[in-house]
C-alpha positions as a Markdown table, in Angstrom:
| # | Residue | x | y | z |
|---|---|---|---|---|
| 1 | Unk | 73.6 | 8.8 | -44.8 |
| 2 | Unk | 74.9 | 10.5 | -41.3 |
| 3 | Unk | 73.4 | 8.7 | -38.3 |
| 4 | Unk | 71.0 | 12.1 | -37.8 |
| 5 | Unk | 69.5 | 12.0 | -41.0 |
| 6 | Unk | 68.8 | 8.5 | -40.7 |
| 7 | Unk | 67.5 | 9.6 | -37.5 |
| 8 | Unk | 65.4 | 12.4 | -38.7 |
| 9 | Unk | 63.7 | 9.8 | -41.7 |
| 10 | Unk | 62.8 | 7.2 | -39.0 |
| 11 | Unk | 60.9 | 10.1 | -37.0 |
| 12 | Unk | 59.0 | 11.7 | -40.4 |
| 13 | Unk | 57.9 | 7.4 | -41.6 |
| 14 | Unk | 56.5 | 8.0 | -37.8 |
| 15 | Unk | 54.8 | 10.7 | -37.9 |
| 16 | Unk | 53.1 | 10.3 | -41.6 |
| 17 | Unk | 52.6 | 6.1 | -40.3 |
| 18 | Unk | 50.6 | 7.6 | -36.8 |
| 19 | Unk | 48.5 | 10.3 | -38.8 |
| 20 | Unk | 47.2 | 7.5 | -41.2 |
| 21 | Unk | 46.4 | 5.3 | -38.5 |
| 22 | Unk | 44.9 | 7.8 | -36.3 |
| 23 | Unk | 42.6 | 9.3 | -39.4 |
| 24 | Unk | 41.7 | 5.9 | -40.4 |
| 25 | Unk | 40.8 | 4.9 | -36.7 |
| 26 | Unk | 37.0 | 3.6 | -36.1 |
| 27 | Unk | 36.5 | 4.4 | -33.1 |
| 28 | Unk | 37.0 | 5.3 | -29.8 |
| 29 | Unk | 38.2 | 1.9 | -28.2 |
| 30 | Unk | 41.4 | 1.5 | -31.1 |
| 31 | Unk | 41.9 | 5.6 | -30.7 |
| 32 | Unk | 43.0 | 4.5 | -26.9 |
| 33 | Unk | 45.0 | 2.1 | -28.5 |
| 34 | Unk | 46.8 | 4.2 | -30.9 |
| 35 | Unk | 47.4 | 6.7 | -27.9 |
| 36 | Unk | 49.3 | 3.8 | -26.0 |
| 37 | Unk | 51.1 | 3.0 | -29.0 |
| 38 | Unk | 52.6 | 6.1 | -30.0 |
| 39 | Unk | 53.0 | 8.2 | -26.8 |
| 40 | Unk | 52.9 | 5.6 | -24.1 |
| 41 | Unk | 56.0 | 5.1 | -21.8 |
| 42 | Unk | 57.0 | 2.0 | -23.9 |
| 43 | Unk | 55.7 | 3.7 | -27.2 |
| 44 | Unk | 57.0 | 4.0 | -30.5 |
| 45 | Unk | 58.3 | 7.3 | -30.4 |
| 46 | Unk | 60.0 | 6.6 | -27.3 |
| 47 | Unk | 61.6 | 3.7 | -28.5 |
| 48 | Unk | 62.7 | 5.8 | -31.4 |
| 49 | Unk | 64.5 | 8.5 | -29.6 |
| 50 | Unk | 67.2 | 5.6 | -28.5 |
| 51 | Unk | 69.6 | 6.2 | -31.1 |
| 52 | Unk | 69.7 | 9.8 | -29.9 |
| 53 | Unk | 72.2 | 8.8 | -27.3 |
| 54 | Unk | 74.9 | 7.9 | -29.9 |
| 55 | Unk | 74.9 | 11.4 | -31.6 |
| 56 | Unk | 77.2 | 14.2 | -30.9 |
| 57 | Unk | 76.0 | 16.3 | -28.4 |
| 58 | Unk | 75.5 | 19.3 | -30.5 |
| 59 | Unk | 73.2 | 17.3 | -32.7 |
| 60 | Unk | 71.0 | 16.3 | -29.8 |
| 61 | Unk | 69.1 | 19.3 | -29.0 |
| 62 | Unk | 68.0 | 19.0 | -32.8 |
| 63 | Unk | 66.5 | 16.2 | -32.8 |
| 64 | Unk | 64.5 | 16.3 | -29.7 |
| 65 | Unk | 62.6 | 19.3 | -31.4 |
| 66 | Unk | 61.3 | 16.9 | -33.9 |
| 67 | Unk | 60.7 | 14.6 | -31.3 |
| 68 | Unk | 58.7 | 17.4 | -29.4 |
| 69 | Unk | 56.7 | 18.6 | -32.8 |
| 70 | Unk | 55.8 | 15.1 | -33.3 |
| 71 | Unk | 54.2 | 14.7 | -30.3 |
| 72 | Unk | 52.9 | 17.8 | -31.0 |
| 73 | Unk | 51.1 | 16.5 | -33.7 |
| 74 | Unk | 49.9 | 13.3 | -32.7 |
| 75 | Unk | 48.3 | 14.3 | -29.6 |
| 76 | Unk | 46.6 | 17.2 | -31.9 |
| 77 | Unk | 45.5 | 14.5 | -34.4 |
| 78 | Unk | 44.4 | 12.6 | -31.5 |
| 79 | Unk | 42.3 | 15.4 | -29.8 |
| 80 | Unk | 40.4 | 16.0 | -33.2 |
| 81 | Unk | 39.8 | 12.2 | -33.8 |
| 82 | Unk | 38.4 | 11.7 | -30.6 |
| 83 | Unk | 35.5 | 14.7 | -30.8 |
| 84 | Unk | 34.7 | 13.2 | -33.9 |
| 85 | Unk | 34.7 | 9.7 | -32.5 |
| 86 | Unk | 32.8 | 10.8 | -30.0 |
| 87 | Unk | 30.4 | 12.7 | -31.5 |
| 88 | Unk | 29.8 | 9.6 | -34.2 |
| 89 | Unk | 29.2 | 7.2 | -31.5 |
| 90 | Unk | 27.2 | 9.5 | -29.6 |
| 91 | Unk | 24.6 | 9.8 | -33.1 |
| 92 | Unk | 24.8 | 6.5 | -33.3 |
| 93 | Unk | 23.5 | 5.5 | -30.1 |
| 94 | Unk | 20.9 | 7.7 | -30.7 |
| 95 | Unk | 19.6 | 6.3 | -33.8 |
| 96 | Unk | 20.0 | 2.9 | -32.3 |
| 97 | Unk | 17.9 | 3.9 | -29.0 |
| 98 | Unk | 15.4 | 6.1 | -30.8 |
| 99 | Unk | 11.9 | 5.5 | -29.5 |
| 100 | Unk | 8.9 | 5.3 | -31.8 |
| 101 | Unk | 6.8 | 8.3 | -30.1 |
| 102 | Unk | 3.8 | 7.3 | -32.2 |
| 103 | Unk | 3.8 | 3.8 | -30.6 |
| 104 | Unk | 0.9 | 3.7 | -27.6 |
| 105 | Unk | 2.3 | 3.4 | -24.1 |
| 106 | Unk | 2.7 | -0.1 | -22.2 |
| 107 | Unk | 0.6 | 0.9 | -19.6 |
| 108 | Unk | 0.2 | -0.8 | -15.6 |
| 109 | Unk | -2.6 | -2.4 | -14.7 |
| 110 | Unk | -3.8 | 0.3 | -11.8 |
| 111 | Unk | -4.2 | -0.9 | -8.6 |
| 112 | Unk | -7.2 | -0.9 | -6.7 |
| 113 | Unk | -8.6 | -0.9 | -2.8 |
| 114 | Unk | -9.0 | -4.3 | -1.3 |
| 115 | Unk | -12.6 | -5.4 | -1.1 |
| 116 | Unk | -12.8 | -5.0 | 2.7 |
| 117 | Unk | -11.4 | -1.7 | 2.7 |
| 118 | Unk | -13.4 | -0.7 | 0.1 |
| 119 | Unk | -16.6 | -2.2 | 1.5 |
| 120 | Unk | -15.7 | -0.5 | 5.2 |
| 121 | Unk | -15.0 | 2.7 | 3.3 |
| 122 | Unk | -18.4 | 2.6 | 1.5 |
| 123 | Unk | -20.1 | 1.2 | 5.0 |
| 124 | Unk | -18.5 | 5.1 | 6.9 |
| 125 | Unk | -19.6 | 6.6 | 4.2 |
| 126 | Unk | -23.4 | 5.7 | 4.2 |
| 127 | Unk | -23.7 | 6.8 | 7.6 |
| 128 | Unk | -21.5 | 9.8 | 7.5 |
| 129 | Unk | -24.3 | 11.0 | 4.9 |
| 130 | Unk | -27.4 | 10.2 | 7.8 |
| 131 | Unk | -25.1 | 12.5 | 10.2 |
| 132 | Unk | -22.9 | 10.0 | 11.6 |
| 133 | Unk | -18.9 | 10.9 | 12.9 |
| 134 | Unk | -16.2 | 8.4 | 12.6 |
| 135 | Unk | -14.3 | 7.8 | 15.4 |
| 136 | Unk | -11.5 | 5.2 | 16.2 |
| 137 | Unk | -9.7 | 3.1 | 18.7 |
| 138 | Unk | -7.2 | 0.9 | 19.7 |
| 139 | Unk | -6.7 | -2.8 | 18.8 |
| 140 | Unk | -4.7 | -3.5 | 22.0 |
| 141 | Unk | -7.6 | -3.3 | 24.4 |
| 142 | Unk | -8.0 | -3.4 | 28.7 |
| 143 | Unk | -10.8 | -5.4 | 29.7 |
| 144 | Unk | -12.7 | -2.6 | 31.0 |
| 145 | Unk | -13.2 | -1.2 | 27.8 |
| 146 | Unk | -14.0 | -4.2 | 25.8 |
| 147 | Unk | -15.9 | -6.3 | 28.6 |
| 148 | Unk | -16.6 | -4.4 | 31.7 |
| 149 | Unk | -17.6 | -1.7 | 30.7 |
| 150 | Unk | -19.9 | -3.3 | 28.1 |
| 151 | Unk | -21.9 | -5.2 | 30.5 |
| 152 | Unk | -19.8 | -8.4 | 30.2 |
| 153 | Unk | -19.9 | -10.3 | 33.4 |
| 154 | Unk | -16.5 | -12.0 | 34.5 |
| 155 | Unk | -17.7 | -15.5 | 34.1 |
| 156 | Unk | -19.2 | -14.6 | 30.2 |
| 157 | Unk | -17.9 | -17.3 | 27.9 |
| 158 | Unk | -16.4 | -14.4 | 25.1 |
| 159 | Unk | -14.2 | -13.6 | 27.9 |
| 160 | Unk | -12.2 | -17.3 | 28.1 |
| 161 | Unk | -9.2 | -18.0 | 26.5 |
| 162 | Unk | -9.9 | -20.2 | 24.1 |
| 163 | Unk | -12.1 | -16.9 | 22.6 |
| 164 | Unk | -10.2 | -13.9 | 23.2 |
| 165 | Unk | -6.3 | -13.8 | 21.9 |
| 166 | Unk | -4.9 | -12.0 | 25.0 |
| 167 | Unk | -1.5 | -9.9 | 25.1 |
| 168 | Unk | -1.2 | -10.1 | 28.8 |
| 169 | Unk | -3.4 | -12.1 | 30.8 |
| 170 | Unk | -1.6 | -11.9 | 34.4 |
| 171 | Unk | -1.4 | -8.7 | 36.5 |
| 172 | Unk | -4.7 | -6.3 | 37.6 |
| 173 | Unk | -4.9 | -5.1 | 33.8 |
| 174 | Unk | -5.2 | -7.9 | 31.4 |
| 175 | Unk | -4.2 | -6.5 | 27.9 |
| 176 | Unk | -5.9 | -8.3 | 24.8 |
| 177 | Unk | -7.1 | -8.1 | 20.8 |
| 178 | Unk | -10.0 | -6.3 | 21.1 |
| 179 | Unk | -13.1 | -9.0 | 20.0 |
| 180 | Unk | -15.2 | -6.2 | 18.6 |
| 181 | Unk | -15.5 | -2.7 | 17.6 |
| 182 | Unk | -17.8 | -2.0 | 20.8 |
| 183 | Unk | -15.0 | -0.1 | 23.2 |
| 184 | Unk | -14.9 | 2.6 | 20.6 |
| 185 | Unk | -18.3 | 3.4 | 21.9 |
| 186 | Unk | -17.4 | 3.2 | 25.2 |
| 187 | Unk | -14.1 | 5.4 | 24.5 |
| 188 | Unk | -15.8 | 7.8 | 22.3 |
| 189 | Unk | -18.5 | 8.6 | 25.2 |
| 190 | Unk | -15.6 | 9.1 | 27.1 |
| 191 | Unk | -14.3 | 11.6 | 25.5 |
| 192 | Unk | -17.2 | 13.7 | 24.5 |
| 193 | Unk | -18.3 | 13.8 | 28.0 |
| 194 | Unk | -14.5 | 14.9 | 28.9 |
| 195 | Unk | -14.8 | 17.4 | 26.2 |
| 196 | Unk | -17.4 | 19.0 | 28.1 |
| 197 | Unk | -20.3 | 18.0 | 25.6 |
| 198 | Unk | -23.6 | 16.3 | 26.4 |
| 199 | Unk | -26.1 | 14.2 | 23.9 |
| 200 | Unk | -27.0 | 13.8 | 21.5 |
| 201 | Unk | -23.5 | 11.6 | 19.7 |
| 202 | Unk | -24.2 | 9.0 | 16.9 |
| 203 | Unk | -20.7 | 8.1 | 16.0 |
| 204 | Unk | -19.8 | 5.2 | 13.4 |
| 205 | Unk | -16.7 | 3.0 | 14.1 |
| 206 | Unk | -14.9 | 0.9 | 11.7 |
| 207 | Unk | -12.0 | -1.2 | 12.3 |
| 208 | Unk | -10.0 | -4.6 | 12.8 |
| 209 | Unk | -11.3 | -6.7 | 15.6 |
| 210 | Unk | -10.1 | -10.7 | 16.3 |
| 211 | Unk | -11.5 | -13.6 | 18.0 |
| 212 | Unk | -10.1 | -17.3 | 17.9 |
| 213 | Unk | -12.0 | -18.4 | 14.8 |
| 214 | Unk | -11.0 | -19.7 | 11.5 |
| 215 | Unk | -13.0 | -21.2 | 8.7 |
| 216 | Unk | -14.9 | -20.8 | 5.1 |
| 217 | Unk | -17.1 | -18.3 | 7.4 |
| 218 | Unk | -14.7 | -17.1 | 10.5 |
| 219 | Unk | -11.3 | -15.4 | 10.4 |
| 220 | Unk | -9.4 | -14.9 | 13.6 |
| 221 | Unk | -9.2 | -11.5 | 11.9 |
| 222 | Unk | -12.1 | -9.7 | 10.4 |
| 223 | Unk | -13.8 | -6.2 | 10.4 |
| 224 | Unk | -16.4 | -4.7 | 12.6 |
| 225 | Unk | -18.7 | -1.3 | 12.1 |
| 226 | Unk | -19.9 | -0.2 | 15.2 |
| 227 | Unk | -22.6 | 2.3 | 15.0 |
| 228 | Unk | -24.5 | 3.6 | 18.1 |
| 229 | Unk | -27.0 | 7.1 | 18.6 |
| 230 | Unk | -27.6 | 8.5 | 22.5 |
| 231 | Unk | -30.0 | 11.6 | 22.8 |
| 232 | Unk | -33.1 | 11.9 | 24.5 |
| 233 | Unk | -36.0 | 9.7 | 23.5 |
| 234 | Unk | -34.2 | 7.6 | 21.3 |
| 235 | Unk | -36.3 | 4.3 | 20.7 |
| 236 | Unk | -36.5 | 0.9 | 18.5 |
| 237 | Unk | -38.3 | 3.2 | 16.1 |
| 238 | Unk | -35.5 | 5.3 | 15.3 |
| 239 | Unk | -33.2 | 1.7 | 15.1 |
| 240 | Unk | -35.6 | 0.6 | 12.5 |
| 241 | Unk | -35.5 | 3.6 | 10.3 |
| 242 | Unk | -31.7 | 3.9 | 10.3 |
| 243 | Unk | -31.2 | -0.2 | 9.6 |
| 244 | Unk | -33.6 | 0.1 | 6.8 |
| 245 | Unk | -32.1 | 3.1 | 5.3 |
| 246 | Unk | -28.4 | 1.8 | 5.7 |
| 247 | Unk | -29.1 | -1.7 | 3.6 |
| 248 | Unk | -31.1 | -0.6 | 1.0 |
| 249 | Unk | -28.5 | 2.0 | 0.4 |
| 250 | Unk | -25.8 | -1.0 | 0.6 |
| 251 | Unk | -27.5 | -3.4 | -1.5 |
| 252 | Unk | -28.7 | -0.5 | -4.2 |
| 253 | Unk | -32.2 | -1.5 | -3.7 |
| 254 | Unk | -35.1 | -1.3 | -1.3 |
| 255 | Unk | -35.2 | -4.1 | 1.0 |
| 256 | Unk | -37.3 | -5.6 | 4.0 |
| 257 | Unk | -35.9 | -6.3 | 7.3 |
| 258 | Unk | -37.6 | -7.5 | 10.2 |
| 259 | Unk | -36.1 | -7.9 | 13.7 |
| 260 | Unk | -36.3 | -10.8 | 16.1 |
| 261 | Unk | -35.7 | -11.2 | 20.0 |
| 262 | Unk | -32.2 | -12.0 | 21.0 |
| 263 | Unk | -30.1 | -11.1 | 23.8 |
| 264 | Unk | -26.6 | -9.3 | 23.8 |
| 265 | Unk | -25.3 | -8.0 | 27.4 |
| 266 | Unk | -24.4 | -4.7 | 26.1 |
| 267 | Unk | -28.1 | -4.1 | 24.6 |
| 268 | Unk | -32.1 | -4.3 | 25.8 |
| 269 | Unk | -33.9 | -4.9 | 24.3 |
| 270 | Unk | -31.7 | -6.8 | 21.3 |
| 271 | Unk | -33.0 | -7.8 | 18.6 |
| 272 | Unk | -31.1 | -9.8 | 15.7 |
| 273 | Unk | -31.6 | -8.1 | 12.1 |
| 274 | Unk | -32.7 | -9.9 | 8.9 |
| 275 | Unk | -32.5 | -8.7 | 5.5 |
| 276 | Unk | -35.1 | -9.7 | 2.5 |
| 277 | Unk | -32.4 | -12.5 | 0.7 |
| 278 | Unk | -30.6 | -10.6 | -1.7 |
| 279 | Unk | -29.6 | -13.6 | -3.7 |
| 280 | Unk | -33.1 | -14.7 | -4.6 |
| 281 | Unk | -35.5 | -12.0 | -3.7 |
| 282 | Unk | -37.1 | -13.8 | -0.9 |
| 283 | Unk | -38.7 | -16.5 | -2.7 |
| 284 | Unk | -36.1 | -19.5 | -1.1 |
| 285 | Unk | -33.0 | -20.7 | -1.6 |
| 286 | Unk | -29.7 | -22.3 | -0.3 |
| 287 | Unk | -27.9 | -19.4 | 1.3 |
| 288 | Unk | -31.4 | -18.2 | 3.1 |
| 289 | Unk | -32.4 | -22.1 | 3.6 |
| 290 | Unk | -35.4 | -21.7 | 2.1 |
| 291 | Unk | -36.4 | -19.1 | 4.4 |
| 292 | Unk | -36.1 | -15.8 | 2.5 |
| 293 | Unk | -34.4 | -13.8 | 5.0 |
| 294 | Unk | -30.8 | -13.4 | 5.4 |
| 295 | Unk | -29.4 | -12.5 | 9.2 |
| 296 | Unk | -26.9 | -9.7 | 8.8 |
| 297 | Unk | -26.1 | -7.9 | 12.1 |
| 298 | Unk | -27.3 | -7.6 | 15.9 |
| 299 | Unk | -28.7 | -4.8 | 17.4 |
| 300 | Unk | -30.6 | -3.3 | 20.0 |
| 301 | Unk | -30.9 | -0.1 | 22.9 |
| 302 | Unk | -27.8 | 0.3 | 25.2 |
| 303 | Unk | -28.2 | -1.4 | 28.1 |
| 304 | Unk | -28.8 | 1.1 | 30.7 |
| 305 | Unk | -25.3 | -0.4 | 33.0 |
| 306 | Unk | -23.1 | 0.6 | 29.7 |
| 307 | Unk | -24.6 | 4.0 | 30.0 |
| 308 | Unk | -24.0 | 4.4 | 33.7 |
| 309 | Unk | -20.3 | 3.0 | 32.9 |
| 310 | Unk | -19.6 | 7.0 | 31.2 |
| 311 | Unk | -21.6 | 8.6 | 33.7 |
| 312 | Unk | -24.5 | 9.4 | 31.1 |
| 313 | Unk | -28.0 | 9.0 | 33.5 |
| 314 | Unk | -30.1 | 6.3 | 31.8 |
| 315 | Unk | -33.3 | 8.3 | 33.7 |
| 316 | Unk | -32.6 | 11.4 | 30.7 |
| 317 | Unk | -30.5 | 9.9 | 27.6 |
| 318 | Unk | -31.5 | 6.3 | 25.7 |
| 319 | Unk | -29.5 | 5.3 | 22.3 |
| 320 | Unk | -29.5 | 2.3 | 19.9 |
| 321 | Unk | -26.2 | 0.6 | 18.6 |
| 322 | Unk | -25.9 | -2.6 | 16.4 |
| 323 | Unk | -22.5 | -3.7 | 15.2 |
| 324 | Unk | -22.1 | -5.1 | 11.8 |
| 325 | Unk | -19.8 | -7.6 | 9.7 |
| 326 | Unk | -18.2 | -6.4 | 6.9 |
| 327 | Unk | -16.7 | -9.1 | 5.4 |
| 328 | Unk | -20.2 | -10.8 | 5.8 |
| 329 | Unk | -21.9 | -7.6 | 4.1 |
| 330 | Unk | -19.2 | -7.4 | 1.3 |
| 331 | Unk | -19.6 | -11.5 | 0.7 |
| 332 | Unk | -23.4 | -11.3 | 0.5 |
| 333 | Unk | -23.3 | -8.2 | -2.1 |
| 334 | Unk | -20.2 | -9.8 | -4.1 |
| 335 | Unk | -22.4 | -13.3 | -4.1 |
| 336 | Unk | -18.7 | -14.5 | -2.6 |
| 337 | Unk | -19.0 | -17.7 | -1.3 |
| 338 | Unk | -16.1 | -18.4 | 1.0 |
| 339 | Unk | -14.6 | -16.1 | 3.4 |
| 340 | Unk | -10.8 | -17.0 | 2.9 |
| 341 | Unk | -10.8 | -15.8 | -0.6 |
| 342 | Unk | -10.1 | -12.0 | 0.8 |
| 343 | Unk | -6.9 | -13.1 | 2.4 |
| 344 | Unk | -5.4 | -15.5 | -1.1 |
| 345 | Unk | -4.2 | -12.3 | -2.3 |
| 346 | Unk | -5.6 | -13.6 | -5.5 |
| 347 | Unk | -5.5 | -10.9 | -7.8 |
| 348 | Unk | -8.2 | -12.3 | -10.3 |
| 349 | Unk | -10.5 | -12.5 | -7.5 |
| 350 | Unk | -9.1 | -9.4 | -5.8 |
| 351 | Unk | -9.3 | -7.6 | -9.2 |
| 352 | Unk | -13.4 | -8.9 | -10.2 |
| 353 | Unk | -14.6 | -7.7 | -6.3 |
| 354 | Unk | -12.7 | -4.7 | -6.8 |
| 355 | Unk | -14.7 | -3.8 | -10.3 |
């Protein structure tokens, strides 16, 4: 046999050897394989074609037309194995992946408000309903705002600091944590008398306030609802009627309150603000100490200075204002017994309050 024909038979046992392997491939991974192997730079059929150097030059241009169908061929084989390949794999992956539809959803637990937010929320609420507006302030308070023009004297003890966390204590304007929702009534007086407005304003104020305080009944930070009313005539009377409508509506049921005597610079008179226990229904127990009443909040009639701090004539307009704890509202109506348990970030006990 001439060294062409010999040639030619090597190249045709390639070919019919690459088109079994490449039909009988599994898949896609040995397909790439099979590629390298037979067309690759160090292939088969490149290794093949180096007898072609030894034939006569009229022979040559012969045998690299085989050469060129063969390739031909297997890169055609190739194509058509790897859509099918591919299309196999592809189905599979599917069936593999398939998701039972009928199967009920893994659902998330659902989040929920945090019981102070929710409580201050529900507290703006009851007294946007009685005709209330909500208005806000700043945390980072001047101490004319938060003491001065409240009525605070200079040598009150709420302004030391061992009570007040102050942000800058040197220089003519002492910057500090507001220790009560209070300037927002000051501010909000401001501004509705800069507005060009005159009483009556009952505004409700809710928000973060901080002192230097920390135990099962005290947080260095904790939540305040201001709540004042200034109009003409405005007396203890109307005080009454709005305290006793605002906790019965908190606690979901009709509740006495009485008020006693007590003094606050900003208020006078003041009166502290008792509820009927809610725990045992005024017969005596531990929280009330055997008393039946439960103190809740502090109230009283602007003090005539903290209406002549805004300019509004004490002679014509009177209001009332009381400020209220919410995480002391939200604990007695919960039955939650220590104060520390809102910031755990316990999310049993986050989760039960929240229901």
């Amino acid at each position: 046999m001439s060294a062409i024909e010999s040639l030619k038979a090597e190249l045709k046992e390639l070919e019919t050897a690459a088109q079994a392997a490449i039909v009988a491939c599994p898949d896609l991974a040995q397909l790439g394989q099979l590629r390298v192997k037979y067309l690759g730079k160090k292939g088969v059929l490149t290794d093949s074609l180096k007898g072609v150097g030894a034939l006569p030059p009229e022979e040559r241009p012969q045998v690299g037309a085989i050469v060129n169908a063969i390739k031909a061929a297997i890169e055609s084989w190739l194509a058509e194995a790897e859509s099918t390949l591919a299309v196999a794999e592809r189905q599979a992956r599917i069936e593999a992946e398939r998701l039972d539809v009928s199967l009920p959803g893994r659902r998330q637990p659902s989040g929920a408000k945090h019981p102070l937010q929710a409580g201050l929320d529900e507290i703006s609420a009851i007294f946007v309903a009685m005709g209330f507006a909500i208005a806000e302030g700043p945390e980072i308070e001047d101490e004319f705002h938060n003491f001065d023009a409240l009525n605070i004297p200079a040598e009150h003890p709420a302004r030391a600091m061992h009570d007040t966390f102050f942000v800058r204590h040197a220089g003519n304007n002492p910057l500090l944590l507001r220790t009560h929702t209070s300037p927002v009534q000051i501010r909000a007086m401001q501004h509705f008398l800069e507005s060009g407005n005159q009483p009556p304003l009952a505004v409700v104020a809710p928000g973060r306030v901080y002192r230097c305080d920390h135990d099962m009944t005290h947080s260095p930070m904790f939540h305040q609802v201001e709540v004042f009313k200034v109009d003409r005539d405005v007396s203890m009377a109307h005080l009454k009627g709005v305290l006793k409508h605002f906790l019965s509506t908190w606690f979901g049921r009709d509740l006495p309150i009485r008020l006693r005597p007590s003094f606050f610079p900003f208020t006078e008179p003041s009166a502290e603000v008792d509820v009927g226990c809610v725990l045992c229904d005024g017969r005596g127990c531990r929280v009330c100490k055997q008393s039946g009443w439960l103190e809740v909040l502090g109230s009283g009639m602007i003090h005539p200075n903290v209406l002549r701090a805004v300019n509004i004539d004490p002679e014509v307009y009177s209001g009332f204002a009381f400020g209220l704890g919410v995480e002391r509202l939200v604990m007695l109506k919960h039955g939650i017994p220590d104060l520390r348990l809102f910031y755990e970030n316990d999310l049993r006990f986050l989760g039960r309050v929240a229901r």
